[in-house]
N, C-alpha and C positions, 0 to 999 in steps of 0.2 A: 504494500500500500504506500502510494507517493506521500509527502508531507502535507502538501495543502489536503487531501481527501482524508487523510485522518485528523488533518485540526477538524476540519469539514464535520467529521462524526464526534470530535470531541463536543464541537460547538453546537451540533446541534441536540445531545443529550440532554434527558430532563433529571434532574434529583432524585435519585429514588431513595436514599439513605439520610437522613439526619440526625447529629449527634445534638444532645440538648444536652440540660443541665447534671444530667447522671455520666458524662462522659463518654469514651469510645467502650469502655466492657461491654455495655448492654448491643452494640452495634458490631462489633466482631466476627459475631458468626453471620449474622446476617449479611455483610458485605462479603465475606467468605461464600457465602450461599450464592450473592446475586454474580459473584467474578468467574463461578463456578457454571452461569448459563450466559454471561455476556464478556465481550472483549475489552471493554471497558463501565466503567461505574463511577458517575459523580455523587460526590456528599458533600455535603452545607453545615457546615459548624454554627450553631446559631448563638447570640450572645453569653446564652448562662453555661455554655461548653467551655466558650476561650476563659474565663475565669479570668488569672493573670498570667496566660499564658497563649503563644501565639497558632494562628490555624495551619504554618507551618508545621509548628512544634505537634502539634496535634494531627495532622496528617502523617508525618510522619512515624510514628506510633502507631496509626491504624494501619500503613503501610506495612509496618515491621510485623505486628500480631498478625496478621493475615497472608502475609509471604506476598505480598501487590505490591507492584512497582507506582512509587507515586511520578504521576505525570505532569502535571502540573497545579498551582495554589495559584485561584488570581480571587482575591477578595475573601471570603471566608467560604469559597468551596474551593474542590482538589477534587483529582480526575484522578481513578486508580486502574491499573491496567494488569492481566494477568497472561 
């Protein structure tokens, strides 16, 4: 897949995952579950997630617990890819 045709399907992804104020645990498997029928998965860290800590910081962690490569953070979502 060229570069523009996978921004192309990054960009046009909708949310299916959101981490709230109970952090990434409760969301783990679940994005394991969705990486498991799609090629990519965006998630939205919503305010009471980031705490004092950033949607980097926090993507990266759901990255690591799930073995997904993180693809990209622009705002408080991140695009994970398996």
């Amino acid at each position: 897949m060229d570069d523009g045709t996978r921004r192309q399907r990054i960009h046009d992804l909708d949310v299916t995952v959101r981490v709230g104020k109970n952090g990434v645990d409760p969301v783990v498997d679940e994005l394991d579950d969705q990486l498991g029928d799609s090629q990519f998965v965006k998630a939205k860290f919503l305010r009471a997630a980031r705490g004092g800590t950033t949607t980097e910081e926090l993507a990266e962690e759901l990255a690591d617990r799930t073995g997904a490569d993180l693809v990209r953070t622009r705002g408080h979502t991140a695009v994970f890819e398996r």
